[in-house]
N, C-alpha and C positions, 0 to 999 in steps of 0.2 A: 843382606838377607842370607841367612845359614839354612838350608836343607839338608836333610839325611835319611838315609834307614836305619833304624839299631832293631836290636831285639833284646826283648824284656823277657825273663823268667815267669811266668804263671804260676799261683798256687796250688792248679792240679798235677805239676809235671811235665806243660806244653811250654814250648816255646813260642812267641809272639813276634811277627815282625811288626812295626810300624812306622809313619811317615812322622817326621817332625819340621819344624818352621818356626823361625824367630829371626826378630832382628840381630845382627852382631853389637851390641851392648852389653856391656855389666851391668846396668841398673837396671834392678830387678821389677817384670811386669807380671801380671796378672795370666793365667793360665787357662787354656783351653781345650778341654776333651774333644775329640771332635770324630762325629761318628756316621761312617759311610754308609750309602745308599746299597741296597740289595746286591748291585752290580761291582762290589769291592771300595778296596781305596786307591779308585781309579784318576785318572786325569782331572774330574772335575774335582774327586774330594782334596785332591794335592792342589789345585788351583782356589779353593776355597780357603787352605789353612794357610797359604802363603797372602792372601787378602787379608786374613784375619791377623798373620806376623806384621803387616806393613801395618796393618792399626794399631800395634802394640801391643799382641799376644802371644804367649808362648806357646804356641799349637801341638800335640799329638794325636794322630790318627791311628788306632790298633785295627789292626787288618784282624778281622772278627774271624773269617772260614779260617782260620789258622790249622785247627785241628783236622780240616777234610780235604784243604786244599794247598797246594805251594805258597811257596812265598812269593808275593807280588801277583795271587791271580785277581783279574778284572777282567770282564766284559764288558761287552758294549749292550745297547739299548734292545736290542731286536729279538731276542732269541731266552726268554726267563728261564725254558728247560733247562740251559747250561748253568746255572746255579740253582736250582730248587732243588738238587740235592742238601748242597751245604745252607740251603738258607733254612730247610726244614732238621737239620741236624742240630741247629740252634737251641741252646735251651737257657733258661734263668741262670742257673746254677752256673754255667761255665762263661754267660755273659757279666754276672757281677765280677767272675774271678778276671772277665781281660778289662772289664774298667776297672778294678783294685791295681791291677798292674798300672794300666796307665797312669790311672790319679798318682801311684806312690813313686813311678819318675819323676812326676812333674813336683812329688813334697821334696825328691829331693836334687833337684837344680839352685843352681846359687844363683840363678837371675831368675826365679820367679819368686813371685808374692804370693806364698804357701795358703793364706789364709785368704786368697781372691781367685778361685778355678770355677769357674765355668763350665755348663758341658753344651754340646751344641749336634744335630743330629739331620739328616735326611732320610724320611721313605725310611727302611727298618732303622736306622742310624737315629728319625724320631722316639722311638720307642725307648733306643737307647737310651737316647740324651734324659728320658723319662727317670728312667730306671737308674742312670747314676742318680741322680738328684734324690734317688734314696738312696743308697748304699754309702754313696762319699759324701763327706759335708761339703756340699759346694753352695758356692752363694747365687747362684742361680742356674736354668736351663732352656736351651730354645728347641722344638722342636719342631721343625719342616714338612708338616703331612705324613705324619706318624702313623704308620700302620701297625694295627695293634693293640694301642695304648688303653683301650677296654679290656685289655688281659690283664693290667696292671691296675686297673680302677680301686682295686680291695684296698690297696696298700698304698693311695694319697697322703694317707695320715704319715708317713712315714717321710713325707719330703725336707730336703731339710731348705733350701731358698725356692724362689718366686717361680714359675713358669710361663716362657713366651710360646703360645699355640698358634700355628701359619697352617689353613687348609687351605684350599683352592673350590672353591665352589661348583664347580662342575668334576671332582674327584669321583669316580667310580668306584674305587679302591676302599675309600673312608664313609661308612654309611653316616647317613644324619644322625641315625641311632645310634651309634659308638661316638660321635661328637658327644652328643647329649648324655649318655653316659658319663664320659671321662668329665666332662663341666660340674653334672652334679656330683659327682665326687669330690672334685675341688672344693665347692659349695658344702658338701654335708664333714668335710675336714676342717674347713676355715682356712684354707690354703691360698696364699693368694696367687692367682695367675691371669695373664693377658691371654683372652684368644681374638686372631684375626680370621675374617673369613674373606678371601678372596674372590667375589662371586662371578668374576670375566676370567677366573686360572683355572687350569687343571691339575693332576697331580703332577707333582715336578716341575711344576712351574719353574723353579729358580735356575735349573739344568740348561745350561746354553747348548748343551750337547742331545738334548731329549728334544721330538718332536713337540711335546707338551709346554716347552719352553716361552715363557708369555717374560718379556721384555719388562715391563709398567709395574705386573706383578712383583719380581726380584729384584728390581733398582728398591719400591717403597718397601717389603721388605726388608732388604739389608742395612736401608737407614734406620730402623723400628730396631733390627735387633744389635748392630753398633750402639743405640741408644739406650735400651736394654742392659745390654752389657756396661756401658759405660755406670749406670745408673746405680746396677747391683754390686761392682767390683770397685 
């Protein structure tokens, strides 16, 4: 297992750090954007992408606050003031520009399989993983209790592979009415996607580190979206 930080160039002028994750192998796997939870690309999302290099993915995490915050910040669960600056700083524009970064490390590593990337998201990181799945051609995306993803409803028609959807049924964060939204969207695109409802989770279910963390929920889960992934790559 190979870990690191590097930092990417942006196409507005910013610099990007982010986490990456792969086996030590030359033969080339299958790629994975992978995109953090409100709280940065903390402990769990580094712990997630090194799950997904032992499955045989070539992971990058881009630390999103780039532009408002240092390199390397994360918090912890308790306290959302301390990011809801950088998280409402967020806009379309400059989150396509650090997934185009991302995607275009991952076209050009000599051990992945250019034309099999993935994106994969938690909590804002959902939204993300949405939102690549339009800008890059990837062959598929999973999203984890997407907050948001009814800002993006317009623009389904634009995805280019399938979508895996994980709510948690007792979610506070995600109305029924923005489910229902972003489904009939899929629906009036002819896009195809999987949505799960978790109806014993909350949000963040999958977070071993989150109070909301529901054990049964993130084991079935992470089998659904390995198989997911394995399916579409």
């Amino acid at each position: 297992m190979i870990t690191d930080h590097i930092i990417l160039p942006v196409s507005d002028g910013t610099q990007m750090q982010a986490f990456i994750a792969h086996e030590s192998t030359h033969q080339p796997q299958p790629g994975i954007l992978l995109f953090q939870e409100a709280f940065g690309v903390n402990h769990h999302i580094q712990d997630v992408a090194q799950r997904l290099a032992k499955a045989g993915y070539v992971v990058i995490a881009p630390e999103l606050y780039h532009r408002t915050a240092p390199a390397g910040f994360a918090t912890g669960y308790e306290d959302f003031s301390v990011i809801a600056p950088h998280f409402q700083a967020l806009t379309v524009e400059q989150l396509t520009a650090d997934i185009l970064a991302a995607y275009h490390w991952l076209q050009n590593q000599q051990n992945v399989q250019i034309k099999k990337i993935a994106s994969m998201g938690f909590c804002l990181g959902g939204r993300v993983a949405l939102l690549a799945n339009m800008v890059a051609p990837l062959s598929a995306g999973i999203s984890f209790y997407g907050g948001g993803m009814q800002m993006l409803a317009s623009r389904i028609a634009e995805l280019h592979g399938p979508q895996l959807l994980f709510y948690g049924g007792k979610d506070k964060h995600i109305t029924q009415e923005h489910i229902h939204e972003v489904e009939q969207a899929f629906i009036a695109a002819k896009k195809d996607y999987a949505k799960v409802v978790f109806s014993y989770a909350d949000h963040g279910f999958h977070c071993n580190e989150r109070s909301s963390y529901h054990p049964k929920a993130a084991k079935e889960a992470w089998a659904l979206s390995l198989a997911f992934l394995q399916n579409n790559l």
